[in-house]
C-alpha positions in Angstrom: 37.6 95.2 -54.5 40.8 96.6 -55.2 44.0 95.7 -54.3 47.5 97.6 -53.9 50.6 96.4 -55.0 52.1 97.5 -51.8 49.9 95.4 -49.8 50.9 94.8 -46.8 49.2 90.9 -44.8 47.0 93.3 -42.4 45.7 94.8 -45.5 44.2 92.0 -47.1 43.1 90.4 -43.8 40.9 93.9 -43.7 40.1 93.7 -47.4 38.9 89.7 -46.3 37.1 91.3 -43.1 35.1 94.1 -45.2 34.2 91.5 -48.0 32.8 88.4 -46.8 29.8 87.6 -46.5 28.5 83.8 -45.1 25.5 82.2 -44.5 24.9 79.5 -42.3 22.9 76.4 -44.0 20.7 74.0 -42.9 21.9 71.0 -41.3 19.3 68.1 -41.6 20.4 66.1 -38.3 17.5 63.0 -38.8 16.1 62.5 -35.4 17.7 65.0 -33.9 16.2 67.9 -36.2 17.4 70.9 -38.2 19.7 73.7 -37.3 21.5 76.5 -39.0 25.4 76.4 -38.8 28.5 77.6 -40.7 29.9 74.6 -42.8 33.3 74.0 -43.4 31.8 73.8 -47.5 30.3 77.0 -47.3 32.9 79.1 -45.5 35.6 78.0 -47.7 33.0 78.8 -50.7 32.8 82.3 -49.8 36.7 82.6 -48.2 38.5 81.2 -50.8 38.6 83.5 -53.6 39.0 86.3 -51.2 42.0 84.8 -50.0 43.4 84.3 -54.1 42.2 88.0 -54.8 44.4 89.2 -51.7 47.0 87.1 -52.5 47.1 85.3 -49.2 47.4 81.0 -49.1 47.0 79.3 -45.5 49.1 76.1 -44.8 47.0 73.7 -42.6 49.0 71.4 -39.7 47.0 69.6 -37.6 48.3 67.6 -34.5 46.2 64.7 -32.4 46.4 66.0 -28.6 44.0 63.4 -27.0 42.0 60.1 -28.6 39.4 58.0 -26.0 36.8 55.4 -26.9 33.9 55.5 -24.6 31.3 52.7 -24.3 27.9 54.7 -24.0 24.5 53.5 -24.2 21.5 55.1 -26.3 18.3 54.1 -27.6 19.6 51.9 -30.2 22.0 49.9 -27.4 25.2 50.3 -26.3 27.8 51.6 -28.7 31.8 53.0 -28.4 31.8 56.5 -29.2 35.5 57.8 -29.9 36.1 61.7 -28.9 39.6 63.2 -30.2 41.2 66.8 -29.8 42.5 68.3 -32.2 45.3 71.0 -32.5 45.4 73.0 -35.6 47.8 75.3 -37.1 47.5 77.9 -40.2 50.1 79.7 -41.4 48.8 82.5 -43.5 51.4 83.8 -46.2 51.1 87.0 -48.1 52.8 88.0 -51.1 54.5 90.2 -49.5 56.6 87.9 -47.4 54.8 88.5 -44.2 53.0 85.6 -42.6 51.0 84.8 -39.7 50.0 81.7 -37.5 47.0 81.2 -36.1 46.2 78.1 -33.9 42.9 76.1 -32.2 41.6 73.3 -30.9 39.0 71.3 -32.1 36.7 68.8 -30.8 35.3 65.4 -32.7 33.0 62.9 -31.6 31.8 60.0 -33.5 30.5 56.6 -33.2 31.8 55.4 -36.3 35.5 56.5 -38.1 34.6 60.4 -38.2 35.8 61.9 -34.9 39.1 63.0 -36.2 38.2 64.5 -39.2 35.3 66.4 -37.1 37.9 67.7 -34.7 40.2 68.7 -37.6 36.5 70.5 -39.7 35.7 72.0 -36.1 39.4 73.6 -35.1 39.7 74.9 -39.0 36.3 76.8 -39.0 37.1 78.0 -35.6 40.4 79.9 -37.3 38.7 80.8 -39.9 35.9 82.3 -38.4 37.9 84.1 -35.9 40.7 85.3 -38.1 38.4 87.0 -40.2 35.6 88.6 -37.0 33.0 86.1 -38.6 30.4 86.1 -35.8 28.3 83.0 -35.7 25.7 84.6 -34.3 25.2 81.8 -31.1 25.8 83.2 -27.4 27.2 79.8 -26.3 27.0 81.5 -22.7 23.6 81.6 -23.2 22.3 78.6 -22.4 23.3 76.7 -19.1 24.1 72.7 -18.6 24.2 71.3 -15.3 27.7 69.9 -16.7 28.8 73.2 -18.1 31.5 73.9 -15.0 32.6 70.0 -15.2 33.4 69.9 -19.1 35.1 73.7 -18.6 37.6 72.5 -16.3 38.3 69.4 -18.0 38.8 71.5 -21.1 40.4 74.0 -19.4 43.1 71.9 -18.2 43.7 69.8 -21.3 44.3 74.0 -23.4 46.5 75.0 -20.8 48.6 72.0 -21.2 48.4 72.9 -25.2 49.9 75.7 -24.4 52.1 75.5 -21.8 53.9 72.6 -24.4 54.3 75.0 -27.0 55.9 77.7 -24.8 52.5 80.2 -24.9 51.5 82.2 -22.3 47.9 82.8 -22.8 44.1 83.7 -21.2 41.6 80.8 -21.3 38.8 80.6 -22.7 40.5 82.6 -25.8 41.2 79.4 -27.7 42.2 81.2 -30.9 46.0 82.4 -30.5 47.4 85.3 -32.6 50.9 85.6 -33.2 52.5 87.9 -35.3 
């Protein structure tokens, strides 16, 4: 890969775009089975020295939006499961002076102390995966829920009023926001 000293942030997002190259692993889930999914580990793995070689360094914010505990019962009893949003901002900085923010919004649920930091992982792959056109793969239209509609509006509603807070006009479901 070669890189010119005149450079400019679009640049070395494309020269990012062109050279990566991620592969999801295989997440052992227990009970629940295996799956193959981008983590946060191996995305960072394969983005990070892109990002040095371009000359590029991200500054991570992330703010809480919404925090519930939720008493649910399973097979092993009744339990609180705590579900969070997240709200995460990058600034991208290039050499060159230019930068860029990118936002998202993650989700975390956890029955333990994990939610947050799952929201935070969720909303910072989003970004990163969108930012640099890294498809997943997964048509997540693809398979219906009977609560699909329910959980969209709810989710809907809760972006909107993201946005509307920070001043941004903008077309759900496009939860990824470039700004230049």
């Amino acid at each position: 890969m070669t890189i010119e000293n005149n450079q400019t942030i679009f640049d070395a997002i494309s020269n990012i775009m062109i050279n990566v190259d991620i592969e999801k692993d295989t997440i052992d889930a227990g009970k629940a089975g295996k799956y193959d999914a981008f983590t946060i580990d191996s995305v960072l793995k394969k983005i990070r020295p892109l990002l040095a070689a371009n000359k590029l360094i991200m500054s991570i914010k992330h703010k809480l939006v919404e925090s519930q505990y939720i008493d649910v019962e399973s097979a092993y009893g009744k339990k609180t499961k705590h579900n969070v949003i997240i709200e995460t901002f990058i600034e991208m900085k290039h050499v060159s002076g230019e930068n860029l923010e990118f936002q998202a919004i993650g989700e975390g649920s956890d029955n333990g102390d994990k939610a947050i930091s799952k929201a935070q992982t969720d909303s910072y792959k989003k970004i990163i995966l969108q930012m640099f056109a890294i498809s997943d793969g997964d048509d997540k239209d693809k398979i219906a829920n009977d609560k699909d509609e329910e959980i969209k509006n709810v989710s809907k509603k809760i972006y909107q009023n993201i946005m509307i807070r920070q001043g941004i006009n903008c077309n759900w479901p496009n939860y990824a926001i470039w700004q230049g």
